[in-house]
C-alpha positions in Angstrom: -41.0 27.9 -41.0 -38.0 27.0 -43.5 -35.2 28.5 -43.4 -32.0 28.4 -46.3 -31.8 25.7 -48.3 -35.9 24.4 -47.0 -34.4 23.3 -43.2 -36.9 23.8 -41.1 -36.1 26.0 -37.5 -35.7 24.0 -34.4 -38.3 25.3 -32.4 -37.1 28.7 -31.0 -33.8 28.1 -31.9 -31.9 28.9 -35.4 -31.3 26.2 -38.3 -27.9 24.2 -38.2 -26.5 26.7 -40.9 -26.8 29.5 -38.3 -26.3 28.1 -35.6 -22.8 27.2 -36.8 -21.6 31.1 -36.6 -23.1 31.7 -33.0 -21.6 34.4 -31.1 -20.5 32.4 -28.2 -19.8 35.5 -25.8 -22.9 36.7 -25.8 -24.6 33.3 -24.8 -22.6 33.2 -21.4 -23.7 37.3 -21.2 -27.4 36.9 -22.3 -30.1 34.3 -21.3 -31.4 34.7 -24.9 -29.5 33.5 -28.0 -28.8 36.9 -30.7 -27.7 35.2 -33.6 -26.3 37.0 -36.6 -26.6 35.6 -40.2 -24.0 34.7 -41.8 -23.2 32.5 -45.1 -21.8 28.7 -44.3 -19.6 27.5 -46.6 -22.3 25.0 -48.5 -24.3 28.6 -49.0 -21.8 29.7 -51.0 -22.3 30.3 -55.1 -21.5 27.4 -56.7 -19.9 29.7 -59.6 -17.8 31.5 -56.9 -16.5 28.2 -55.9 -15.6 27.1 -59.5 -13.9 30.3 -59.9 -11.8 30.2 -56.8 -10.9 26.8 -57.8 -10.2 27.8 -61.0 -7.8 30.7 -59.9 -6.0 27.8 -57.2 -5.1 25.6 -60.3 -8.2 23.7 -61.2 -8.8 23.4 -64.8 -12.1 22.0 -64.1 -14.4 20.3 -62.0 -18.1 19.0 -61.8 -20.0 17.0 -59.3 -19.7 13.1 -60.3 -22.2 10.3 -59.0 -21.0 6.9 -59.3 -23.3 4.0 -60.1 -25.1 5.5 -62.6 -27.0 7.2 -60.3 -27.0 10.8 -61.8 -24.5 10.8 -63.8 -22.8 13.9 -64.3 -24.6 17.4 -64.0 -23.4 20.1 -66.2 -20.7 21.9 -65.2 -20.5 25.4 -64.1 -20.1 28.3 -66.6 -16.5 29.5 -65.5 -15.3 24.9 -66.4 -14.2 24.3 -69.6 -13.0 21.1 -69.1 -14.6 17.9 -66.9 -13.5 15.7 -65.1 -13.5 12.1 -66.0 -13.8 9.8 -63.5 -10.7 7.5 -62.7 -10.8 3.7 -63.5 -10.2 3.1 -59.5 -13.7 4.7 -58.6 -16.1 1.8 -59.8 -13.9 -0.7 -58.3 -13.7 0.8 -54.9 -18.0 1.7 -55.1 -17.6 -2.2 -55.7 -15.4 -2.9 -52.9 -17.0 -0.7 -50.3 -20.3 -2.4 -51.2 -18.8 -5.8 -50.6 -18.5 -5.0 -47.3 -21.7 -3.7 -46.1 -23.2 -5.3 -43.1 -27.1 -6.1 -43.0 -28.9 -6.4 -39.6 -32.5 -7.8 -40.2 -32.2 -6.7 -43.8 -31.3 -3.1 -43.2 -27.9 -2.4 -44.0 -25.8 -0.5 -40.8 -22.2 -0.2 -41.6 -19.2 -1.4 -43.0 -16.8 -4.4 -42.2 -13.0 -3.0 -41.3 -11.8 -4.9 -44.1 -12.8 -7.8 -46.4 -9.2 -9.6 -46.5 -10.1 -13.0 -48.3 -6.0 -13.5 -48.1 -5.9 -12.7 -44.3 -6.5 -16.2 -42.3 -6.9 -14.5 -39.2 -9.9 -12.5 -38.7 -9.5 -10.8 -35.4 -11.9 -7.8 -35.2 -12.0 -6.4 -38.6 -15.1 -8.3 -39.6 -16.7 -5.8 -37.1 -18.0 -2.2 -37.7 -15.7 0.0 -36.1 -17.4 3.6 -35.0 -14.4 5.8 -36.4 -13.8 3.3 -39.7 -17.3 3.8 -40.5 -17.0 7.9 -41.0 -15.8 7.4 -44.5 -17.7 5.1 -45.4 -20.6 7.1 -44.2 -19.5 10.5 -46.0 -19.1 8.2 -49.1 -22.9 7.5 -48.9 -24.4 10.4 -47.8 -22.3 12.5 -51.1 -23.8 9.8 -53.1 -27.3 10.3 -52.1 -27.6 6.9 -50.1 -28.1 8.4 -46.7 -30.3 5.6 -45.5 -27.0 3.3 -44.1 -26.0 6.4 -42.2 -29.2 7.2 -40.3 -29.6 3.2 -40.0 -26.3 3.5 -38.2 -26.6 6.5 -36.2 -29.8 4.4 -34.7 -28.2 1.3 -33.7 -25.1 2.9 -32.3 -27.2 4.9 -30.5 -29.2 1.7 -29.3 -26.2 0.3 -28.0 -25.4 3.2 -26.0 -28.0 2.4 -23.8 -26.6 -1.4 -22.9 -24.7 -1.5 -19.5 -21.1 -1.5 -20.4 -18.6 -3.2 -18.0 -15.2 -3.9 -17.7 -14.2 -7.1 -15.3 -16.2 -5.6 -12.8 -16.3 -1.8 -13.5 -19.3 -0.3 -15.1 -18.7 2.7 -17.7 -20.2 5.5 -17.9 -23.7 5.7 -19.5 -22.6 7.7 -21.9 -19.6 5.5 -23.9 -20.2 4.7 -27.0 -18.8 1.4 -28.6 -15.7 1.1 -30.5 -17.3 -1.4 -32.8 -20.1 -4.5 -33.3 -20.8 -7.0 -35.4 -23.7 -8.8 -36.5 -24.3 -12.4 -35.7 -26.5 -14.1 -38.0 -28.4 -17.9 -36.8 -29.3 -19.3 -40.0 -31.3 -21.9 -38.1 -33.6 -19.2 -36.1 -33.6 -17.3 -38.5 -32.3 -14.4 -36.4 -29.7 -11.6 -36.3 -28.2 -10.0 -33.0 -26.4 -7.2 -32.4 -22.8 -7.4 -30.4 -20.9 -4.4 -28.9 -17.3 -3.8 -28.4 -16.8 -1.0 -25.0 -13.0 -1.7 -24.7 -13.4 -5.2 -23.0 -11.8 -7.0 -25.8 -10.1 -4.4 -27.5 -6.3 -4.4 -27.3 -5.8 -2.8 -23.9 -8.7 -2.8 -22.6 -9.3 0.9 -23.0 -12.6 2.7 -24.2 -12.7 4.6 -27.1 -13.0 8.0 -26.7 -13.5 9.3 -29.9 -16.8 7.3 -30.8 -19.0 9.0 -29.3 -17.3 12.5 -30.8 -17.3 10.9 -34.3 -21.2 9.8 -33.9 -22.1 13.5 -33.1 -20.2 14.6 -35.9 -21.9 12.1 -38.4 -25.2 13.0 -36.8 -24.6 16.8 -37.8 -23.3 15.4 -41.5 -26.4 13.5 -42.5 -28.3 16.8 -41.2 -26.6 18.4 -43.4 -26.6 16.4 -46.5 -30.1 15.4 -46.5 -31.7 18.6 -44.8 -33.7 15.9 -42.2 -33.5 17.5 -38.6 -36.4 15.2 -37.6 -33.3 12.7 -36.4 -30.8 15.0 -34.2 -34.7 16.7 -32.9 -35.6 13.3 -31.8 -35.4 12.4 -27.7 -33.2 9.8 -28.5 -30.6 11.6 -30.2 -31.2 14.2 -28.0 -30.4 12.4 -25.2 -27.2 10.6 -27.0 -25.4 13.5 -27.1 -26.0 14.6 -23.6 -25.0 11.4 -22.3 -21.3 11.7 -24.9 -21.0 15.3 -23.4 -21.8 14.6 -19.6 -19.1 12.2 -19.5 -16.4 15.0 -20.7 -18.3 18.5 -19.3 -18.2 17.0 -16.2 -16.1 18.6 -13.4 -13.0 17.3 -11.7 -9.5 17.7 -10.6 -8.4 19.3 -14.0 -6.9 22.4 -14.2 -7.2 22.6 -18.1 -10.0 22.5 -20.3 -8.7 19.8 -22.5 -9.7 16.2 -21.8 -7.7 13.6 -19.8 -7.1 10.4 -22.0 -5.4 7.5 -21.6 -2.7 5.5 -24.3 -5.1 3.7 -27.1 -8.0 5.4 -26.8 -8.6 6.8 -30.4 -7.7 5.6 -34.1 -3.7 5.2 -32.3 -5.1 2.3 -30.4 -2.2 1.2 -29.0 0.7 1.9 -26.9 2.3 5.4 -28.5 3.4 7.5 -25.6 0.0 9.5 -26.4 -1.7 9.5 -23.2 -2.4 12.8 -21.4 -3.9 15.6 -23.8 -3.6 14.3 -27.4 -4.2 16.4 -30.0 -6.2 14.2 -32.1 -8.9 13.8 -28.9 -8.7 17.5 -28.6 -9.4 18.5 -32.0 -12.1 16.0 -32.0 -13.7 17.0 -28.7 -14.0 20.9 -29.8 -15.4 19.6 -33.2 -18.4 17.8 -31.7 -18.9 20.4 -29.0 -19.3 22.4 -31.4 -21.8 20.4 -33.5 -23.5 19.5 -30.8 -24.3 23.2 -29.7 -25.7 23.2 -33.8 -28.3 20.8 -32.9 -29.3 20.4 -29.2 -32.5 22.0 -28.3 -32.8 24.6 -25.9 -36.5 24.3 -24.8 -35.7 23.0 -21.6 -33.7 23.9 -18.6 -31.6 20.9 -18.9 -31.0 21.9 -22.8 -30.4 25.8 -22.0 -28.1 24.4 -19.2 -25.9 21.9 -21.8 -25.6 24.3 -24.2 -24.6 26.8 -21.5 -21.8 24.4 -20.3 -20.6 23.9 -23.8 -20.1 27.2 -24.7 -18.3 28.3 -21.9 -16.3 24.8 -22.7 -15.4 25.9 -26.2 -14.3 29.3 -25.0 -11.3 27.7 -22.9 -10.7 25.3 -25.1 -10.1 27.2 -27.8 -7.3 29.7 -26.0 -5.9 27.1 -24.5 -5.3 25.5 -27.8 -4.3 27.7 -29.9 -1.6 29.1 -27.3 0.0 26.1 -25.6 -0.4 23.8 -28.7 0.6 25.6 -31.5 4.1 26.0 -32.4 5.9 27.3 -35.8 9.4 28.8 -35.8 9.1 32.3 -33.8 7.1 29.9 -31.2 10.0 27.2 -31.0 12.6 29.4 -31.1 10.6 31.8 -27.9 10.2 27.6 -26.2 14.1 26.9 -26.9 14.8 30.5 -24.4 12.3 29.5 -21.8 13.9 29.9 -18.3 12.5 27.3 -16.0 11.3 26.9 -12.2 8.9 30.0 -12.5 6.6 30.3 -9.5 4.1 33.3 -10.1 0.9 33.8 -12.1 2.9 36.0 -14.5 5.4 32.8 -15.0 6.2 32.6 -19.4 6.7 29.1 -19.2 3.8 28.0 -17.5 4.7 24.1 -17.9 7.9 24.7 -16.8 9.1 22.6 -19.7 12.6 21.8 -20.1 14.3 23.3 -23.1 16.6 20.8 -23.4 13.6 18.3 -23.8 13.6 19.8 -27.3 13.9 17.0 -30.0 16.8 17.8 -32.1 14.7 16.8 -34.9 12.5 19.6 -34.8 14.6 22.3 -35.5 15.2 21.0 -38.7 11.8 20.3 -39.0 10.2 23.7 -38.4 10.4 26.0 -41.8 10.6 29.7 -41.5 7.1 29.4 -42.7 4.4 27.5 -41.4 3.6 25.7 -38.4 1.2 23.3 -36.6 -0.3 21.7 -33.5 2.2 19.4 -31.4 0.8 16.3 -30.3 0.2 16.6 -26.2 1.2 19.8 -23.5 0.9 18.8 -20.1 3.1 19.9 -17.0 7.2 19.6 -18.0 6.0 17.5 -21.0 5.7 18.6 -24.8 5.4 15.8 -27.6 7.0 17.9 -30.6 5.5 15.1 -33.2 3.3 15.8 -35.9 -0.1 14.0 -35.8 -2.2 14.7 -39.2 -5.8 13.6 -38.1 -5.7 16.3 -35.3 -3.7 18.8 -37.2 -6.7 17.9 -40.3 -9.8 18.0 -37.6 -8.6 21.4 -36.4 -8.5 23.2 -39.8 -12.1 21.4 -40.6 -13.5 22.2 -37.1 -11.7 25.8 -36.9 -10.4 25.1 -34.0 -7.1 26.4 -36.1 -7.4 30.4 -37.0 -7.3 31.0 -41.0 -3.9 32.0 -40.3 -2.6 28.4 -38.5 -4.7 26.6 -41.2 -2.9 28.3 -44.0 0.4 27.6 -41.7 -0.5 23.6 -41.7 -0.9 23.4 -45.2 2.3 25.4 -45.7 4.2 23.1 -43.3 2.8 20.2 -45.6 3.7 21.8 -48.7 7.2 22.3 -47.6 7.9 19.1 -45.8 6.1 16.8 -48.2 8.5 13.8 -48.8 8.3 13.7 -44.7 4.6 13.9 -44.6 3.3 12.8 -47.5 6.3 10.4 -49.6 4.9 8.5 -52.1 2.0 7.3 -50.3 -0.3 9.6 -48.0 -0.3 10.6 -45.6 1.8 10.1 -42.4 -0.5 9.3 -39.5 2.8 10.7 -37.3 5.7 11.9 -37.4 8.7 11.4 -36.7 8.7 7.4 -35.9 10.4 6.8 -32.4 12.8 4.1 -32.5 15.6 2.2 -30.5 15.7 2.5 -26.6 12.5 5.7 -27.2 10.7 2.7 -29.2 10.9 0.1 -26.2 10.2 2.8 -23.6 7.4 4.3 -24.9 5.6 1.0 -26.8 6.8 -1.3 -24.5 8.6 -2.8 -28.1 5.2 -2.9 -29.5 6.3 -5.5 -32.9 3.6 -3.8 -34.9 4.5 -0.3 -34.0 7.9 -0.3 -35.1 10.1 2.5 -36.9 7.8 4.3 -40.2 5.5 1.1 -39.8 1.8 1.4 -38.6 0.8 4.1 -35.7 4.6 5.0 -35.7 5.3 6.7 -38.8 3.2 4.6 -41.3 1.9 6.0 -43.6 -2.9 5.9 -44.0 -4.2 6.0 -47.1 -7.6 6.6 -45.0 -6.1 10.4 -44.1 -6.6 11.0 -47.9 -10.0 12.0 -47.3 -9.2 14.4 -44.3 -6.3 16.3 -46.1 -8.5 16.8 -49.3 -11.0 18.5 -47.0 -8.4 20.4 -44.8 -7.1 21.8 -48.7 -10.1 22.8 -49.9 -11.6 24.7 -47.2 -7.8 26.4 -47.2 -7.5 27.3 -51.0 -5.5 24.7 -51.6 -7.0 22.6 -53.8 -3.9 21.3 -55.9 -2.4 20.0 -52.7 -5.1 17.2 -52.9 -5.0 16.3 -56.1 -1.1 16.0 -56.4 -1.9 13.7 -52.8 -4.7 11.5 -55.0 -2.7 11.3 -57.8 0.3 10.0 -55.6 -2.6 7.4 -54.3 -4.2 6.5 -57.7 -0.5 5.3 -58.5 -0.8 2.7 -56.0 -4.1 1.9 -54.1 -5.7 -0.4 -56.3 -3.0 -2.5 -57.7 -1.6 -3.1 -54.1 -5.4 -4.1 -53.0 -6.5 -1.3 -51.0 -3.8 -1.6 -48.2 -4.8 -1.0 -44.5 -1.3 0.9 -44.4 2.4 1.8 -46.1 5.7 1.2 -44.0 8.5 3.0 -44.3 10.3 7.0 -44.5 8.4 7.3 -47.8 5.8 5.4 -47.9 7.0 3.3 -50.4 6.6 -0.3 -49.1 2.8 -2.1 -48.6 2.5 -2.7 -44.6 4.1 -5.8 -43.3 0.8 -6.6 -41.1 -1.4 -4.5 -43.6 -4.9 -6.0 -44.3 -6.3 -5.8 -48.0 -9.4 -4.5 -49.3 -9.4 -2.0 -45.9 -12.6 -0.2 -46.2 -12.1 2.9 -45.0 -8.9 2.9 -47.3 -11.2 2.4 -49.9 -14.0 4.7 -48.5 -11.4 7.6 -47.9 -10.4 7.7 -51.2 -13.9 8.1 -52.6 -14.6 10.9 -50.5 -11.6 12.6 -51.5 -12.7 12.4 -54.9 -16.2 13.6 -54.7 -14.8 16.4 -52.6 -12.8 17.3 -55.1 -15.0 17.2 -57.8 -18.1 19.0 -56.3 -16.5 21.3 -52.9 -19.9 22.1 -51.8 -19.7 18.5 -50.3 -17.2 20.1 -47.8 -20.1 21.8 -46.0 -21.2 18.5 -44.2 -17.7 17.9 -42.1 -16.7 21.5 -42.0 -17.2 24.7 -39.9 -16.3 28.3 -40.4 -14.9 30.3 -37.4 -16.9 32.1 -35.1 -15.2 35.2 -35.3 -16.8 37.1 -31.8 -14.8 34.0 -30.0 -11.3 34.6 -31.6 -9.1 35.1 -28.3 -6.5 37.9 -29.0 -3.2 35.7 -29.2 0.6 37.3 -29.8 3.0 35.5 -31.4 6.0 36.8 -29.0 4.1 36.3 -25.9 1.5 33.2 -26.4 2.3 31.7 -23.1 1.5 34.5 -21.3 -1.7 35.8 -19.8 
């Protein structure tokens, strides 16, 4: 039976598109699913699109297929103008195909970067898991989904290898950071070879693969309407294994996950171990897609999905009460009384007030807000992290009102955030006697350079989304413009160093894919938002907790 736009049900369960606005309280009530139809964001009008975009200040837009695949569709009736397309798109289409990777003639990724001025090569000849989503998007809006499900496949392969460190085994369920291709010109032969965290710096395991994989599984099922992939046993099982590994039950006493220092795109030292919010926002997002596309016709599928949406629930009140923080919440944090002992205790961290950053006072503007970067007991790290902050508005982890507050925080503090280069993968940058402490004087993580205050071209693609699914459409494209000014003649930098932005990274590799790829994606989305619906979801409203302003921290 097909269901909108020709996917075909799952069985007895509903089509991605529905499944996306499942009422999550009645699954933990009821042992059947009731699921009430709503319209996903890709089911939207394309007209009612143009003229939303039209009314945000958009002159124009049409969907734009580089290559010469297409070319470009006619526009719809409320354009008068088109775009046309910028002389940096067919030179990155030709970058980012430089650097595909081909394993026994099938292509499966993309290199980090193709540096031909770089001497040393370290890891970024590898495909990198979380460098590849870009890339990936990149393909699947251009209607080359093939690389995608090619990867998705041998990732998923190499989730089945035994993974150990020294002489501890992983969990079953890890997905690699990265793997590259070796190719024996003599045999004739290619072989695959997996990066866990043994030779990563640190030795830590990435945590956000195997959410990134589950949220590119659900984007190609999206954008090619193919559920035969996240139906199969393999994929299937994938995600089980991903979610085992972080449903599983412990010591915690919160619902967010446990991580340690380096174990996301910050992969080094940055004082983000305990609950960061990029791993957060990313957890809840591919919970969330997972529950889209897991099957249900067995007890150990009714008993996943079960688990994650009881998950989600806590997760999502936990969240969006200890986490977020705008003025009225900062100023409520700066009167906290401490060394409460009682279930009706306000400060239920018992954090410090005088741990408050002077900086963010400042900071804060009387409107708009965000989510801080960790909460754990007597700790909050006040800095600004824009892949988690981006994630939650895409996943809706965020309410419509905190994602309107993000972007109004980014409107209003844009030389911090953005500067002439976007966008700042943190912020403030920790320096002096904080810098040595907490980086353990890190050379590459210096002040406004790298994790710590650079500034990632990459997070163009993220903050494009994060404005169109807001309204905001005419934040992105003053944020490409700033990047068209720059990108290419610098050589697709890795990263910028310093408070703006303004200087190319002093250990920044050239021709950085997923600098390259992010821009692309930004671009498309731009010109055609219905590509939005493949990394975005709308709010289950039956699941919105009740939350107060005033009294947030309280039960």
């Amino acid at each position: 039976m097909d269901g909108p736009l020709g996917l075909r049900k799952v069985g007895s369960i509903c089509s991605i598109s529905e499944m996306e606005d499942l009422d999550l309280s009645r699954l933990l009530d009821k042992p059947k699913l009731t699921i009430e139809r709503k319209s996903s964001f890709d089911e939207r009008s394309f007209s009612e699109m143009s003229a939303s975009f039209a009314r945000a200040g958009l002159d124009s837009y049409e969907t734009y297929s580089p290559g010469g695949r297409s070319g470009f569709n006619t526009p719809a009736s409320s354009v008068r103008n088109s775009f046309e397309p910028h002389p940096m798109v067919a030179d990155a289409w030709e970058s980012l195909r430089k650097s595909l990777v081909y394993f026994r003639g099938q292509p499966v990724g993309t290199i980090a970067a193709v540096d031909h001025q770089s001497e040393e090569v370290l890891n970024y000849d590898q495909v990198f898991v979380r460098d590849f989503v870009p890339s990936a998007l990149a393909f699947l809006m251009n209607g080359e989904p093939e690389i995608v499900k090619n990867f998705l496949l041998k990732t998923l392969h190499l989730q089945g290898w035994e993974k150990r460190v020294d002489r501890f085994k992983l969990g079953a369920g890890v997905m690699p950071a990265s793997f590259k291709v070796l190719h024996d010109p003599v045999r004739k032969t290619d072989t695959l070879v997996a990066d866990f965290g043994e030779s990563a710096i640190g030795r830590v395991a990435p945590v956000d693969s195997g959410f990134w994989w589950i949220i590119l599984l659900r984007a190609y099922t999206k954008s090619t309407g193919d559920l035969s992939l996240a139906e199969s046993s393999d994929c299937q099982k994938g995600m089980k294994l991903i979610l085992t590994l972080c449903l599983s039950e412990g010591f915690d006493t919160f619902p967010t996950l446990l991580c340690a220092d380096g174990c996301s795109m910050i992969d080094r030292r940055m004082g983000v171990y305990g609950y960061p919010i990029e791993i957060q926002a990313l957890f809840f997002m591919a919970l969330r897609c997972a529950l889209a596309m897991l099957k249900q016709d067995d007890a150990e599928g009714k008993e996943c999905v079960e688990r994650i949406a009881k998950r989600l629930h806590a997760l999502t009140y936990h969240m969006r009460s200890y986490f977020w923080l705008d003025f009225q919440q900062l100023n409520d944090i700066y009167r906290y009384k401490t060394e409460e002992y009682s279930h009706t205790a306000v400060n239920k961290f018992n954090v410090i007030p005088d741990s408050i950053p002077d900086w963010v006072f400042d900071f804060m503007p009387t409107r708009g807000g965000y989510f801080i970067g960790n909460v754990s007991p007597a700790r909050m790290d006040f800095r600004w992290f824009a892949l988690g902050n981006c994630i939650a508005i895409l996943s809706s982890l965020a309410t419509p009102e905190q994602s309107m507050a993000i972007m109004d925080l980014i409107e209003a503090r844009w030389d911090e955030l953005v500067g002439e280069m976007p966008l700042k993968i943190s912020y403030p940058a920790i320096e002096s006697h904080e810098w040595r402490i907490v980086t353990g004087c890190d050379p590459k993580n210096t002040r406004w350079s790298y994790h710590n205050g650079g500034s990632w071209p990459v997070l163009l693609w993220l903050v494009t989304a994060a404005c169109i699914k807001t309204g905001r459409p005419q934040i992105a494209r003053r944020a490409i413009e700033l990047a068209e000014s720059r990108l290419l003649k610098d050589g697709w930098p890795e990263y910028y160093d310093g408070k703006l932005g303004r200087y190319v990274g002093k250990q920044a590799r050239k021709y950085q894919t997923w600098s390259i790829a992010g821009y692309l994606v930004a671009k498309m989305m731009l010109e055609d938002p219905s590509h939005l619906g493949m990394i975005s979801l709308e709010e289950d409203r039956q699941m919105k907790p009740v939350i107060k302003r005033s009294s947030s921290w309280t039960c």
